[in-house]
C-alpha positions as protocol buffer text, in pm:
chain_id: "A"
residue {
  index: 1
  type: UNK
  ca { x: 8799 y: 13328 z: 15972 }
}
residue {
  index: 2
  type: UNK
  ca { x: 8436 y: 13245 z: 15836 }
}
residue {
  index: 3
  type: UNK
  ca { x: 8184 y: 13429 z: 15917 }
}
residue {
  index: 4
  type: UNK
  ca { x: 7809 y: 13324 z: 15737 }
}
residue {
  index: 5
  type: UNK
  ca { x: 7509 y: 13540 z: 15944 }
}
residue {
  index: 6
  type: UNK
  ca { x: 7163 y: 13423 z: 15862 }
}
residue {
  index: 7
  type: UNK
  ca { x: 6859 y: 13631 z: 15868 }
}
residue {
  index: 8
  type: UNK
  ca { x: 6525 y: 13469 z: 15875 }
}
residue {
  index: 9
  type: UNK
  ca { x: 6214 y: 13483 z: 16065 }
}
residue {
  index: 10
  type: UNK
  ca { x: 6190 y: 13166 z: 16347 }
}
residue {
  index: 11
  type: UNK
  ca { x: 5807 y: 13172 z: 16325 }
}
residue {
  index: 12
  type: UNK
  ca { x: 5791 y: 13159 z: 15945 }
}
residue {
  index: 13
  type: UNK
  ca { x: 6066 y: 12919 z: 15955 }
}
residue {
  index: 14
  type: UNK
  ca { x: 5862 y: 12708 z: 16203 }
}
residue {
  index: 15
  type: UNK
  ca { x: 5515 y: 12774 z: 15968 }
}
residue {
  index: 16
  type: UNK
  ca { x: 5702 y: 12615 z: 15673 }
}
residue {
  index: 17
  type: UNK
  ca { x: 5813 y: 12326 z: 15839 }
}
residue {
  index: 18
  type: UNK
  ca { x: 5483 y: 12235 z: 15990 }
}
residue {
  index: 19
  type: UNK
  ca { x: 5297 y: 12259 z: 15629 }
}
residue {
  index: 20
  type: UNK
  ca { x: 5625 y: 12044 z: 15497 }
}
residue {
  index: 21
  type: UNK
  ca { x: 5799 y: 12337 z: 15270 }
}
residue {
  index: 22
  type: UNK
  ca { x: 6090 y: 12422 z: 15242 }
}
residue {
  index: 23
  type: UNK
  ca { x: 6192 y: 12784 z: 15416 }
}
residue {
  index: 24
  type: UNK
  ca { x: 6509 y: 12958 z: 15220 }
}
residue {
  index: 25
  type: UNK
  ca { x: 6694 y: 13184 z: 15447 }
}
residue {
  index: 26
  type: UNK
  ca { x: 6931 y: 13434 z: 15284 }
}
residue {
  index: 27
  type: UNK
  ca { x: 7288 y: 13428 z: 15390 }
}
residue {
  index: 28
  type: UNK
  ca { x: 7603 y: 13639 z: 15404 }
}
residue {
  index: 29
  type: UNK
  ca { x: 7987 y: 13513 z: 15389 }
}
residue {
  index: 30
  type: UNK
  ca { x: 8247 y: 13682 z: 15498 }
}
residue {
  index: 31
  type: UNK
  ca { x: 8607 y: 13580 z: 15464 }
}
residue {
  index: 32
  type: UNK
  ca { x: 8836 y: 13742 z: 15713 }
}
residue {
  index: 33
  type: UNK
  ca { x: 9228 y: 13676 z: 15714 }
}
residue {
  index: 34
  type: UNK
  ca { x: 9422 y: 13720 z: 15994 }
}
residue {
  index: 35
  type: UNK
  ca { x: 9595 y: 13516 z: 16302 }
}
residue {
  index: 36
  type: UNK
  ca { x: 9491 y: 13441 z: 16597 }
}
residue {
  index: 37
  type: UNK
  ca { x: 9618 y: 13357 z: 16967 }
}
residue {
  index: 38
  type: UNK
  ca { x: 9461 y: 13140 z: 17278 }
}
residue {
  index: 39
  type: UNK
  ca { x: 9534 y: 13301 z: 17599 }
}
residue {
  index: 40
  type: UNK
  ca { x: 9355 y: 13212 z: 17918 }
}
residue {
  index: 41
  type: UNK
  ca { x: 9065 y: 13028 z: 17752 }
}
residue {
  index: 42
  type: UNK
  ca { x: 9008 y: 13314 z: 17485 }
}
residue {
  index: 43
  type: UNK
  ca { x: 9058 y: 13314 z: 17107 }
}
residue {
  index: 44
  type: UNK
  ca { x: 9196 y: 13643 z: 16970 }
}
residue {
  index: 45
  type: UNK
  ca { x: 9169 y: 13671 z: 16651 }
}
residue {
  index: 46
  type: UNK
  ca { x: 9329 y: 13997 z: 16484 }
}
residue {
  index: 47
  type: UNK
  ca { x: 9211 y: 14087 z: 16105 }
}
residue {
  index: 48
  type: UNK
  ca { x: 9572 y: 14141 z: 15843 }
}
residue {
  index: 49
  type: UNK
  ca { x: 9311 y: 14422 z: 15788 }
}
residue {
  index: 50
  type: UNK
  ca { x: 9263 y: 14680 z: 16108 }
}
residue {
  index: 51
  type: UNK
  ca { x: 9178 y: 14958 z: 15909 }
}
residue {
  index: 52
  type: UNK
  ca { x: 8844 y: 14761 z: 15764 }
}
residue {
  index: 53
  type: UNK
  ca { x: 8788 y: 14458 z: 16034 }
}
residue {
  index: 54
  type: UNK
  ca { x: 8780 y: 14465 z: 16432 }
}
residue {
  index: 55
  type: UNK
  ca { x: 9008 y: 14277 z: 16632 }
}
residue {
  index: 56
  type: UNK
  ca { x: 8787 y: 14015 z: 16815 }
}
residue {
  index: 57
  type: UNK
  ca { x: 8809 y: 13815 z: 17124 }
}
residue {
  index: 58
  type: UNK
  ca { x: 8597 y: 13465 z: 17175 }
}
residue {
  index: 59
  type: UNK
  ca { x: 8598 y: 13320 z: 17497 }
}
residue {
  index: 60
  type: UNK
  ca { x: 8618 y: 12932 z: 17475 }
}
residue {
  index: 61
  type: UNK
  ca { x: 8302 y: 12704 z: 17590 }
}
residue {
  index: 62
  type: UNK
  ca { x: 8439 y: 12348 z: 17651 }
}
residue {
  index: 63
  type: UNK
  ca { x: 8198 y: 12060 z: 17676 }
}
residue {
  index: 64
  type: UNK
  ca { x: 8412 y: 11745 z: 17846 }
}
residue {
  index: 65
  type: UNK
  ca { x: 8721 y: 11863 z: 17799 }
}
residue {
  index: 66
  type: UNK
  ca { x: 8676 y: 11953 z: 17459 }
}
residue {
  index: 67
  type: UNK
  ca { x: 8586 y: 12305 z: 17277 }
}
residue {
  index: 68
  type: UNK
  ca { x: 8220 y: 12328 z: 17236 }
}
residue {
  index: 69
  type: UNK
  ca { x: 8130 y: 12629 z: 17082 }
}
residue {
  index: 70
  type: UNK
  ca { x: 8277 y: 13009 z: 17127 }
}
residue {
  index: 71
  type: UNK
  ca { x: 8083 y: 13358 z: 17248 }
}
residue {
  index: 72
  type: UNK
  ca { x: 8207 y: 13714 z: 17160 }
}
residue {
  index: 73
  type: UNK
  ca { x: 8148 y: 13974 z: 17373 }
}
residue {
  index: 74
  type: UNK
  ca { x: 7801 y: 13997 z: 17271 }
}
residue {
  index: 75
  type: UNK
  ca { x: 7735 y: 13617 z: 17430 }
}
residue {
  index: 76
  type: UNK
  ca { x: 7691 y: 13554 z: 17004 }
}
residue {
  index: 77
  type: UNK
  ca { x: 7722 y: 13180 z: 16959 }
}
residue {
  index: 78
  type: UNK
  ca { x: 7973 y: 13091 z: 16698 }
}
residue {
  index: 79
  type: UNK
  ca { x: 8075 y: 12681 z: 16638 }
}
residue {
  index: 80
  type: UNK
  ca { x: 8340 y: 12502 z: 16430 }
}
residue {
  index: 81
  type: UNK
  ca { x: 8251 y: 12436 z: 16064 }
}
residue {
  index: 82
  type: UNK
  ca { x: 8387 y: 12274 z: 15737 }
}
residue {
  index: 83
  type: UNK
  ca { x: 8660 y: 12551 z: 15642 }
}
residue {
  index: 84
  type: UNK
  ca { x: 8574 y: 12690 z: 15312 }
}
residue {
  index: 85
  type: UNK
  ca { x: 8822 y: 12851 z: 15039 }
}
residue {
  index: 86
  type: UNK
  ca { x: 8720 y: 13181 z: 14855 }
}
residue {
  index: 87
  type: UNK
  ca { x: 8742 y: 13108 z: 14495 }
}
residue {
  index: 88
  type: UNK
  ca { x: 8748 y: 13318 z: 14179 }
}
residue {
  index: 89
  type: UNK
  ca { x: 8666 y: 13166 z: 13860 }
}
residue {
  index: 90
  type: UNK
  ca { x: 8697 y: 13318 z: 13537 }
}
residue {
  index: 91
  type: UNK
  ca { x: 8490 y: 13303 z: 13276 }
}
residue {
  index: 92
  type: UNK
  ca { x: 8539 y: 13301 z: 12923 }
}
């Protein structure tokens, strides 16, 4: 699992756009392994780490018979993405 949370203000966000700029939002990653399970339109998803990462549940938001989007317990809106890799490189 992929986890990127972005923290930015909406109204500055909104101010830069209006005046044409461009408005840089930091972001975290966080890559989670683990497995997961779809029971009774929920994802489970359990960490290969418990001692450092929560177990989480998603319950599945379908849109015409397809999955839309999923909410945690929090109603925290969390969609399908490109999956990315963690890489190391080393340098010389």
């Amino acid at each position: 699992m992929v986890i990127i949370t972005y923290n930015y203000d909406p109204v500055k966000k909104a101010e830069a756009q209006k005046k044409g700029d461009i408005y840089s939002v930091p972001e975290s990653m966080q890559f989670i392994e683990g497995d997961f399970v779809i029971e009774n339109d929920h994802l489970i998803f359990t960490p290969s780490k418990l001692n450092k990462f929560e177990k989480r549940n998603f319950k599945l938001i379908y849109k015409t018979k397809k999955i839309d989007h999923l909410e945690d317990e929090n109603k925290s809106f969390y969609k399908a993405g490109d999956c990315l890799q963690p890489a190391v490189m080393m340098g010389y």
